[in-house]
N, C-alpha and C positions, 0 to 999 in steps of 0.2 A: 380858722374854723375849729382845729381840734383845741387850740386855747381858751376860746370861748364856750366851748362846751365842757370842758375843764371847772371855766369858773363858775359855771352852772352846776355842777356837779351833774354832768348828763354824761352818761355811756355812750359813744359815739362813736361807730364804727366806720363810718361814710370817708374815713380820709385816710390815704393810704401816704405813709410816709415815705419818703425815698431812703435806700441802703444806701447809695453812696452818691457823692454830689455832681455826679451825672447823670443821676436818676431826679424826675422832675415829681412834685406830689402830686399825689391824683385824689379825683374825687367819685365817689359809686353813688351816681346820681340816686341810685332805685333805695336807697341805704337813709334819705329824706322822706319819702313818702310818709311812711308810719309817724317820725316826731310831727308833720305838717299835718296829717289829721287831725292827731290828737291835741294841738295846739287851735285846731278851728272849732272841734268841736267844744272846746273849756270854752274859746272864746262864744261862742253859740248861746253857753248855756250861759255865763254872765249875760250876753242882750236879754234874753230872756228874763233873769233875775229883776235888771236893771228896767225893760217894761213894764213888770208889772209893779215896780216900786213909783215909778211914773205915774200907772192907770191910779194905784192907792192915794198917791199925792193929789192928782186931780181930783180923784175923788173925793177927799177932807177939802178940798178949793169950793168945789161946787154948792157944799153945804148950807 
């Protein structure tokens, strides 16, 4: 998890490392919420784009 947000170059606080190798990683479930918003709302706001490039194409169809 925290490598792939690495490659992302995303700040990612959500994963807690362990100090020593009897400590297991954890994850701060509540530490997801904020990136999952904001990835539904971009995704949102592309359908949206993407509809109305739709409604314009039908629209030059119907002509």
């Amino acid at each position: 998890m925290a490598q792939a947000a690495q490659k992302l170059g995303f700040e990612f606080s959500g994963v807690d490392i362990p100090e020593n190798d009897q400590t297991p990683y954890a994850l701060r479930y509540s530490q997801f919420v904020v990136p999952l918003v904001k990835a539904v709302q971009q995704q949102d706001k592309e359908i949206q784009m993407l509809k109305e490039e739709i409604r314009q194409l039908r629209d030059l169809l119907s002509q």
